[in-house]
C-alpha positions as CSV (number, residue, x, y, z in Angstrom):
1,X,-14.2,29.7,-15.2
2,X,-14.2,32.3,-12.3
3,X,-13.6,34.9,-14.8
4,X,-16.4,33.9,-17.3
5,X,-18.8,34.0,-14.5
6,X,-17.8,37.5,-13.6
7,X,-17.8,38.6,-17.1
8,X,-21.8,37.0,-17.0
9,X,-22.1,39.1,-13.5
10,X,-19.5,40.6,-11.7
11,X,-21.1,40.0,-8.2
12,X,-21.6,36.2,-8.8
13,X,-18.3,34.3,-7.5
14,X,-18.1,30.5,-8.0
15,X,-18.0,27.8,-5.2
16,X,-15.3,25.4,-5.7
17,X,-15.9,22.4,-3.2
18,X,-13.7,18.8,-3.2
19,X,-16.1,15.3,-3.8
20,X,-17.2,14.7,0.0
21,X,-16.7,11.0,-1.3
22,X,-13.4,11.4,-2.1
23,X,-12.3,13.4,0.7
24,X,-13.7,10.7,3.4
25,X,-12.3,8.2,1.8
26,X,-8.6,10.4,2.2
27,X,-9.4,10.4,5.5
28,X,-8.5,6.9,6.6
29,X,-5.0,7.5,6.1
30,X,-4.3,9.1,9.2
31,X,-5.1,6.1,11.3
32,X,-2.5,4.2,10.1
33,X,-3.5,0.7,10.3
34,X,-1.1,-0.7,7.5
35,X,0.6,-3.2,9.9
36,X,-3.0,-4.7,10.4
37,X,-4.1,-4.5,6.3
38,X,-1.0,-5.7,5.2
39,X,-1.3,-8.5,7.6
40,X,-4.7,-9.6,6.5
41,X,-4.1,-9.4,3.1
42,X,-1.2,-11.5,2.6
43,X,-3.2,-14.0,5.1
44,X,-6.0,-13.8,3.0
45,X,-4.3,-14.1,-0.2
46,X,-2.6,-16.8,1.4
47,X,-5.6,-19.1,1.8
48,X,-7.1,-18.0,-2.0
49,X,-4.1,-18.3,-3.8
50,X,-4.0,-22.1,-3.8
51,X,-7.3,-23.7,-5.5
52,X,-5.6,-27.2,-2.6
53,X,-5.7,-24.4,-0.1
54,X,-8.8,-22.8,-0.2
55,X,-11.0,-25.9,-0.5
56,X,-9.1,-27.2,2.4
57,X,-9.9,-24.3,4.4
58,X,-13.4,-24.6,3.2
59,X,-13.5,-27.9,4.9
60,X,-11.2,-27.1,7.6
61,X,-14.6,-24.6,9.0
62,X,-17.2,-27.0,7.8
63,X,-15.8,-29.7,10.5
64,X,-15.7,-26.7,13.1
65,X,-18.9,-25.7,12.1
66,X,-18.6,-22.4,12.3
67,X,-21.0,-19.7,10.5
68,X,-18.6,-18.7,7.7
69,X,-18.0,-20.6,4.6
70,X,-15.5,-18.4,3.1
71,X,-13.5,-15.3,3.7
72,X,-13.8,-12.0,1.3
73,X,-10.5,-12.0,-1.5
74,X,-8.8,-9.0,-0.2
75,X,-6.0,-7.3,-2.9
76,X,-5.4,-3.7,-3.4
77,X,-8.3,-3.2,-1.0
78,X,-11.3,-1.6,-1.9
79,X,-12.6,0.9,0.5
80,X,-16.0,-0.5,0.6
81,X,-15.2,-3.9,1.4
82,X,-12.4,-3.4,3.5
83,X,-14.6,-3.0,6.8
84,X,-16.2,-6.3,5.7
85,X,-12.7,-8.5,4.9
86,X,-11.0,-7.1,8.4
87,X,-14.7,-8.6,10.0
88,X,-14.8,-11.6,8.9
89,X,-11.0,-12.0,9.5
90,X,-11.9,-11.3,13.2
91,X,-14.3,-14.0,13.5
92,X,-12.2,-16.1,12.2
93,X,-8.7,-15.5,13.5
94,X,-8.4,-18.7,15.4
95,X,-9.4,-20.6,13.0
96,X,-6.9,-18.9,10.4
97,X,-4.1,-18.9,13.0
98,X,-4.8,-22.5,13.0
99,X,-5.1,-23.4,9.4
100,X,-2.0,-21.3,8.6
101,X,-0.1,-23.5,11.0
102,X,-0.7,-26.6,10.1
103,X,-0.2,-25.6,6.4
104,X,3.9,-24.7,7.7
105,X,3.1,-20.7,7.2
106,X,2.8,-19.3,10.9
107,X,2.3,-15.5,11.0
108,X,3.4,-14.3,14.1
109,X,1.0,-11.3,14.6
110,X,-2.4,-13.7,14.8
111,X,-0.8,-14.8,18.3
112,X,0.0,-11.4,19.0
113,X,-2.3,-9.6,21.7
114,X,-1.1,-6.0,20.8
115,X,-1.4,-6.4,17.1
116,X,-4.7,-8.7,17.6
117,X,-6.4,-5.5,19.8
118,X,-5.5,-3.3,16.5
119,X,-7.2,-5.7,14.5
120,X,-10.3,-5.2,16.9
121,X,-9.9,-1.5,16.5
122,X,-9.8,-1.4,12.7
123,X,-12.9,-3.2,12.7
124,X,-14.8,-1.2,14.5
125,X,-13.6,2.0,12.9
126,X,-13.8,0.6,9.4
127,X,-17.4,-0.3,9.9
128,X,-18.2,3.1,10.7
129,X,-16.2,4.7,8.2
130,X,-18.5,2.5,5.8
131,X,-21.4,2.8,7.0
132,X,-20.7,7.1,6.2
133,X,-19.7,5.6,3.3
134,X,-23.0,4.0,2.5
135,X,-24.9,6.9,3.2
136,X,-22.8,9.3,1.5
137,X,-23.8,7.5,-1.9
138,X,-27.5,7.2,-1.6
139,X,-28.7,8.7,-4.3
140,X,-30.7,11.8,-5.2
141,X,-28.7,14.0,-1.9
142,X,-28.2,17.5,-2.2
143,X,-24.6,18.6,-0.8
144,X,-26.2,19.8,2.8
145,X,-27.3,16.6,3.4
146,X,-24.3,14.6,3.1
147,X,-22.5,17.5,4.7
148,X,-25.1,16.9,7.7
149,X,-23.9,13.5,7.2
150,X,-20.3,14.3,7.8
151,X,-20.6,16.2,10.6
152,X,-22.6,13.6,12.4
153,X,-19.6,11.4,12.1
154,X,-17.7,14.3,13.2
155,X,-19.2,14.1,16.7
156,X,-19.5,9.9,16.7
157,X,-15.5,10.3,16.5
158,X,-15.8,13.1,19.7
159,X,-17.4,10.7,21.4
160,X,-15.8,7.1,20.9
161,X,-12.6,9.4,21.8
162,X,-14.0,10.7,24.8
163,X,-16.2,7.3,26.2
164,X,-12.4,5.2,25.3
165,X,-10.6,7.4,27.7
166,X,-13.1,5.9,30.5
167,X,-12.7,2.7,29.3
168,X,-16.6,2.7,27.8
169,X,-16.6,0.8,24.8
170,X,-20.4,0.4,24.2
171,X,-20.3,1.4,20.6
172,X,-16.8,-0.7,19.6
173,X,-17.9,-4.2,20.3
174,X,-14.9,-6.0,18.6
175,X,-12.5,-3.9,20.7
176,X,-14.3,-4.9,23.5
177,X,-13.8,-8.3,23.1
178,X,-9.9,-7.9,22.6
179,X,-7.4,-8.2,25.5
180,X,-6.3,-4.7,25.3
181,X,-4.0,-2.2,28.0
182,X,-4.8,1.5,28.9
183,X,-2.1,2.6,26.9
184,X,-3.6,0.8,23.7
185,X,-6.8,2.6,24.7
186,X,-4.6,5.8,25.2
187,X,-3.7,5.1,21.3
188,X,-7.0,4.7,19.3
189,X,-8.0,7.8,21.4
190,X,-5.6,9.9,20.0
191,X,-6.1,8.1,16.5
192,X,-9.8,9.0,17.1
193,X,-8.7,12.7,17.6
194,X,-6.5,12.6,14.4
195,X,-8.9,11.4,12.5
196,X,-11.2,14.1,13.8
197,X,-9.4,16.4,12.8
198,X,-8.6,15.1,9.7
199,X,-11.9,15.6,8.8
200,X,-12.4,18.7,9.8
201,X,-9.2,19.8,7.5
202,X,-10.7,18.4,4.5
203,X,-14.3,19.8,4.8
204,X,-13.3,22.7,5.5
205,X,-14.6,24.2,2.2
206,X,-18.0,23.3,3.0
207,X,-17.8,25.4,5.8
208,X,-17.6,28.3,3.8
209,X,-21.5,27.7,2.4
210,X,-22.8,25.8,5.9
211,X,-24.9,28.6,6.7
212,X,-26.5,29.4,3.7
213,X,-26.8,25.7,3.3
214,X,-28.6,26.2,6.6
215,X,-30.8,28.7,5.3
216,X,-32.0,26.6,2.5
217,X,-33.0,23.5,3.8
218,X,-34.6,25.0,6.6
219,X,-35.8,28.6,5.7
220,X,-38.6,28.6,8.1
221,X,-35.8,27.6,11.3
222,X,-33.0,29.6,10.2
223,X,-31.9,32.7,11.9
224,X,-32.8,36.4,9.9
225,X,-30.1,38.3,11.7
226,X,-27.6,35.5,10.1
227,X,-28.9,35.5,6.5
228,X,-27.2,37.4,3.5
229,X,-28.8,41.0,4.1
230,X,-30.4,40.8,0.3
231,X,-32.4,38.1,1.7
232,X,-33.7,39.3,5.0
233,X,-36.5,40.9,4.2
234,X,-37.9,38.0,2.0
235,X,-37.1,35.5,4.5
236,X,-39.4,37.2,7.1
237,X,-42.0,37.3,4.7
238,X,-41.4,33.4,4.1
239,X,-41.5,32.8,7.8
240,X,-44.7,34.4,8.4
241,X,-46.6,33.0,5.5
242,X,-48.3,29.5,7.4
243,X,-49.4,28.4,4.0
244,X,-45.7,28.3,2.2
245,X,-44.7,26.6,5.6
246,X,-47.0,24.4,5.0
247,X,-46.3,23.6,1.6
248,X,-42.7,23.4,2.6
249,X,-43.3,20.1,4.8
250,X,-45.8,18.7,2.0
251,X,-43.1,18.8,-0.9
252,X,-39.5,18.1,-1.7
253,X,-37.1,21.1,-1.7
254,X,-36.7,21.5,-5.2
255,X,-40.0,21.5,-5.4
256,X,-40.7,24.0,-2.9
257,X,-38.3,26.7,-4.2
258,X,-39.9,26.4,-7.8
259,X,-42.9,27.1,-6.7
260,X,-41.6,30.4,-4.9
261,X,-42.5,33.5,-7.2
262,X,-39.9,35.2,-8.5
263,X,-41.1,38.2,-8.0
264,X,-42.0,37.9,-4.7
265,X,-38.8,36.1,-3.4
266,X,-36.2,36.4,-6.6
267,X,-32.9,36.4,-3.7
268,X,-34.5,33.6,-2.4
269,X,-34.8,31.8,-5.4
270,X,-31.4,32.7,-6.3
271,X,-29.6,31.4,-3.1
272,X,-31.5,28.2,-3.7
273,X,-30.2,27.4,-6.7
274,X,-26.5,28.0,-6.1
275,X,-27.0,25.6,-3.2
276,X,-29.4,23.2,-4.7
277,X,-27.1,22.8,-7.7
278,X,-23.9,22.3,-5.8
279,X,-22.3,18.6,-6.2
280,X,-21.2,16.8,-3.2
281,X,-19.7,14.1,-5.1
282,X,-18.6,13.2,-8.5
283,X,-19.5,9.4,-8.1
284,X,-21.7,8.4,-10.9
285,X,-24.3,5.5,-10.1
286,X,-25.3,3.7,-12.6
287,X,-27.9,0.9,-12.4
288,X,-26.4,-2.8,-12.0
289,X,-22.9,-1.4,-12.1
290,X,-20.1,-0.7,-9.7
291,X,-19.6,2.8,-8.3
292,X,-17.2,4.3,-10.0
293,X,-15.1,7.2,-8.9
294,X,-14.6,9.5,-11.8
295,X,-11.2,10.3,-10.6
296,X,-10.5,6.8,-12.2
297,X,-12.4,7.2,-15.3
298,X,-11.9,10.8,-16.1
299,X,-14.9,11.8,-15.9
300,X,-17.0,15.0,-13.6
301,X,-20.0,16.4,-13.1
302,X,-21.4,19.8,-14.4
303,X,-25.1,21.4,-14.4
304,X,-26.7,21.6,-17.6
305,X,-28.4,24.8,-17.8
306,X,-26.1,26.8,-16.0
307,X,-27.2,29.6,-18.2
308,X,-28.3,33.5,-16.8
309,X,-31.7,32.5,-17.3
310,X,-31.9,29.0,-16.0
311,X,-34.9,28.0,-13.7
312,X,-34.4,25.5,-11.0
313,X,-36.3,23.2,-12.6
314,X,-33.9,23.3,-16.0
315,X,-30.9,22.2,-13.8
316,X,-30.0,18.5,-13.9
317,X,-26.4,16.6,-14.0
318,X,-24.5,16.1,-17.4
319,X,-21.6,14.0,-17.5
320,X,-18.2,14.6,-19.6
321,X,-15.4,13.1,-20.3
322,X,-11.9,15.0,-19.3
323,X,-11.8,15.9,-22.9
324,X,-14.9,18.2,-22.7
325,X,-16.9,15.4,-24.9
326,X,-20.1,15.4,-23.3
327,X,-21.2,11.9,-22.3
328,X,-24.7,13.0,-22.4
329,X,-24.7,12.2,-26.9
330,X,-24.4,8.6,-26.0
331,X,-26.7,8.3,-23.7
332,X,-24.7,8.4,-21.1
333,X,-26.2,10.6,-18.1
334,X,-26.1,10.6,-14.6
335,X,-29.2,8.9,-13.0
C-alpha cells in the first residue's frame, strides 16, 4: 500500500496505527489477576450451572435481604462486563462463601484475606479500565480524542501508584475496605507501574502523529515554532484571523477545516485530513447490536474517497470484509 501511495506522491508516507480499542484491552494482561478471574468464574458458574442451585441462591439473598437478586453469568469473560461480575462478586462474597458452604463446595480463597484484598484490587482497576473502555467507544471520535482519552488514564494510573505508596486510597474504594498489608500495597503499586507502562508500549505509534494531532484540534493554541515548516506561515495567518477563531469555537472540526480555503491554507487543509481521517479503532457500532471487534469478524475500516482529489467532506468509513468485498453493496456501513 505504502508503495501505491508513493507511486500517487512520493512525499506522502502512510500512518499505520493499532485499534486503541484493541490495544487497551491487551493491556490488562500485565496485571495478572488470573488467580482472582478464575476464582470467580468457577464460583459463579458454580451457583448458575444448577437451575436447584441458582433459585436457591436466589432465595438464599431474598431472606438476607440484601440489594442483589442475582449475580452476572461470567464464562470466557467479556472485557466489558468483567469489571461488573468481579463487583457484584465483592458485594456479595459473604454471602457466596456462605451459600457455597452449605451446598458441600467450600472454596478456600473466599476466607482468604490475601486473595480477598486482590479481589478488592481487581475491582477497582477493572472499573477504571471500563470506564476507558466506555469512553473509547462513543461514537463519532476522531483518533486525538480517544488518544487524549488514553493518556488521561495514563496519569490516573501515575497517580493511584504514587497516592498507594502513602497508603491514600481515596480513588480505590473496594481496596479500601479490604484488610490489606504494606507489602500488598507495595504489589498493586508496582502492578500500577506495569500497567503504566504497558500502555505506554502499545501507544506508542500514536506518538509518532501527537503533535500534529495537537495542531489540528487546536490550531489557534498550538505552538508555530513546533509545526511542520510547510505549515508555519499559514498557521500564523490562522492565529491572527479573530473571525476563523471564532468560527472555530462555533462549529465542529470537520466542519471548520472545510470551510478553510484552499488556496489560502491548502497545507492546512492537507494536514487536517490525514489526521481527521485517521481510525482509532476498528469497532463497528451498529444500532441495537453488540460491539463487535472486527478482529472476530474479519472485518476493517478504510476511507472511502481516499482519492488525490478528495475533499474532507467526501471522506466517510466503508466497511470490508477480509476478502476485499466491500460490505458497503449490502448495505452494510459503518454508522
Amino acid at each position: 500500500m505504502q508503495d501505491k501511495v508513493t507511486e500517487m506522491n512520493p512525499e506522502e508516507k502512510l500512518t499505520f496505527l493499532h485499534c486503541i480499542i484493541h490495544q487497551e484491552v491487551l493491556c490488562k494482561s500485565v496485571l495478572k489477576m488470573n488467580h482472582v478471574v478464575d476464582v470467580v468464574t468457577i464460583t459463579v458458574n458454580f451457583i448458575r450451572a444448577r437451575a436447584l442451585n441458582h433459585r436457591q441462591f436466589v432465595s438464599l439473598l431474598e431472606e438476607i435481604e440484601t440489594e442483589h437478586r442475582d449475580i452476572g453469568y461470567h464464562t470466557a469473560v467479556r472485557w466489558l462486563s468483567l469489571g461488573k461480575v468481579l463487583k457484584r462478586f465483592w458485594d456479595l462474597r459473604e454471602e457466596i462463601h456462605e451459600f457455597c458452604v452449605k451446598k458441600g463446595n467450600d472454596i478456600p480463597q473466599l476466607s482468604d484475606a490475601d486473595w480477598i484484598a486482590d479481589l478488592g484490587f481487581a475491582v477497582d482497576v477493572t472499573a477504571l479500565m471500563n470506564e476507558l473502555n466506555v469512553k473509547l467507544q462513543c461514537r463519532g471520535l476522531f483518533v486525538h480524542e480517544m488518544y487524549s482519552a488514553v493518556k488521561a488514564f495514563m496519569r490516573k494510573l501515575q497517580l493511584l501508584s504514587s497516592q498507594m505508596k502513602d497508603n491514600i486510597l481515596t480513588h480505590l474504594p473496594t481496596l479500601k475496605e479490604a484488610t490489606k498489608s504494606a507489602d500488598h500495597l507495595d504489589k498493586y503499586s508496582s502492578m500500577l507501574e506495569a500497567l503504566h507502562g504497558e500502555f505506554s508500549r502499545r501507544f506508542q505509534d500514536l506518538k509518532t502523529v501527537e503533535s500534529e494531532m495537537h495542531m489540528v484540534s487546536s490550531p489557534f493554541t498550538c505552538s508555530v515554532e513546533n509545526a511542520p515548516s510547510d505549515v508555519q506561515m499559514e498557521l500564523i495567518d490562522l492565529q491572527s484571523d479573530t473571525l476563523l477563531a471564532e468560527h472555530f469555537r462555533s462549529v465542529s472540526l470537520l466542519d471548520f477545516y472545510s470551510s478553510l480555503k484552499e488556496e489560502n491554507f491548502p497545507h492546512m487543509r492537507r494536514h487536517a485530513q490525514k489526521i481527521l481521517v485517521l481510525f482509532g479503532s476498528t469497532y463497528v457500532i451498529m444500532p441495537n447490536t453488540a460491539v463487535t471487534p472486527p478482529w472476530q469478524t474479519g472485518r476493517c475500516c478504510v476511507m472511502e474517497g481516499m482519492t488525490p482529489g478528495a475533499t474532507l467532506q467526501t471522506l466517510r468509513p466503508v466497511l470490508i470484509t477480509s476478502s476485499s468485498v466491500a460490505l458497503s453493496t449490502a448495505g452494510h456501513k459503518s454508522r
